[in-house]
N, C-alpha and C positions, 0 to 999 in steps of 0.2 A: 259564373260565366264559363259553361264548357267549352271546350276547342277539340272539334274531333277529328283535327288534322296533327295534333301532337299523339307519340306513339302511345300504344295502349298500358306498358307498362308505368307509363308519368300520370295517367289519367287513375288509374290503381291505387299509384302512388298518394296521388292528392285526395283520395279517398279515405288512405290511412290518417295522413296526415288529420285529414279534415276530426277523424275521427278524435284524435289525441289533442287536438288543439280543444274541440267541442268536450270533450273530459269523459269522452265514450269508452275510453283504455287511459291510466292515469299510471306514472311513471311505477313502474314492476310488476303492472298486470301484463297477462300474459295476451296476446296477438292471436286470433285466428290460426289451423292452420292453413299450407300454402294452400292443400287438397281443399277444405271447407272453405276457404273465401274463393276461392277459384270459380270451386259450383255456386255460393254466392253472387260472383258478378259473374256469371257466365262468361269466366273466361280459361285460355290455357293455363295450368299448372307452369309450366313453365316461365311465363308470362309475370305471372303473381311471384314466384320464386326470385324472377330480376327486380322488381317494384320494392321485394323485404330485402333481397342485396344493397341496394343504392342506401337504405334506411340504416343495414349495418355496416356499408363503409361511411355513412354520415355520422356513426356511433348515437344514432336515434334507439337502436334496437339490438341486444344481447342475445346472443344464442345458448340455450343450455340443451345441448346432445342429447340426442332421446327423448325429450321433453316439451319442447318448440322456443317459440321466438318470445322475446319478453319488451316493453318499453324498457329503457336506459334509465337509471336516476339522473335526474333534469333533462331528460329530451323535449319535455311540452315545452319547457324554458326554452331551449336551443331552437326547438322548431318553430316557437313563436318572433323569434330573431329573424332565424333564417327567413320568415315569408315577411315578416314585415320588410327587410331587407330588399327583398326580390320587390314585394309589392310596391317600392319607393326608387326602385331602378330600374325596374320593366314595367309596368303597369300604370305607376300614377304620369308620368310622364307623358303618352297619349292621351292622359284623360285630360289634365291640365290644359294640355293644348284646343283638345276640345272645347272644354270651360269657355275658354280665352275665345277661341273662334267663334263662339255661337250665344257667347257673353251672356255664361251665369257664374255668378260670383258665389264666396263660400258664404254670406249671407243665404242667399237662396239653398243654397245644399242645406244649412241648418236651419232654415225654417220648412222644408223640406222633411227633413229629420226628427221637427218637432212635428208632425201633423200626422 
């Protein structure tokens, strides 16, 4: 579910993220750099450079100087926290109420699921 009213570096961000949760970078492989994923999503260097900041003040992602950016030992752990987290306090939250208004039950999500 994009939102392309949230800024461009969080949309980046969940890119990476997606990627390391999906086990596309698995903890001590090394990250894109800023330059090459920039021109990858066509976007500012700059941009992409705040996206890998948020990930190493969240100690998702190690810097080694001269050499680029690396996942953290257990960031896919942490980062799978952190969104299940977020997703059970901003997200499920509207959906539930939805459910509830338009009355489908978690029966129907899981037969749903099974088909």
């Amino acid at each position: 579910m994009s939102d392309d009213s949230r800024p461009v570096y969080l949309r980046l961000r969940d890119i990476i993220a997606a990627a390391i949760l999906d086990g596309q970078f698995g903890d001590g492989d090394m990250l894109p750099s800023v330059r090459a994923f920039a021109v990858q999503q066509g976007a500012n260097p700059l941009t992409v450079a705040k996206a890998y900041q948020s990930f190493q003040d969240d100690g998702l992602v190690t810097v080694r100087r001269g050499v680029g950016m690396f996942v953290a030992p257990g960031a896919s752990r942490k980062l799978r926290t952190m969104e299940r987290d977020r997703f059970f306090s901003s997200v499920w939250p509207p959906v539930a109420e939805q459910m509830h208004r338009i009355g489908i039950s978690f029966d129907d999500l899981a037969a749903r699921a099974d088909s």
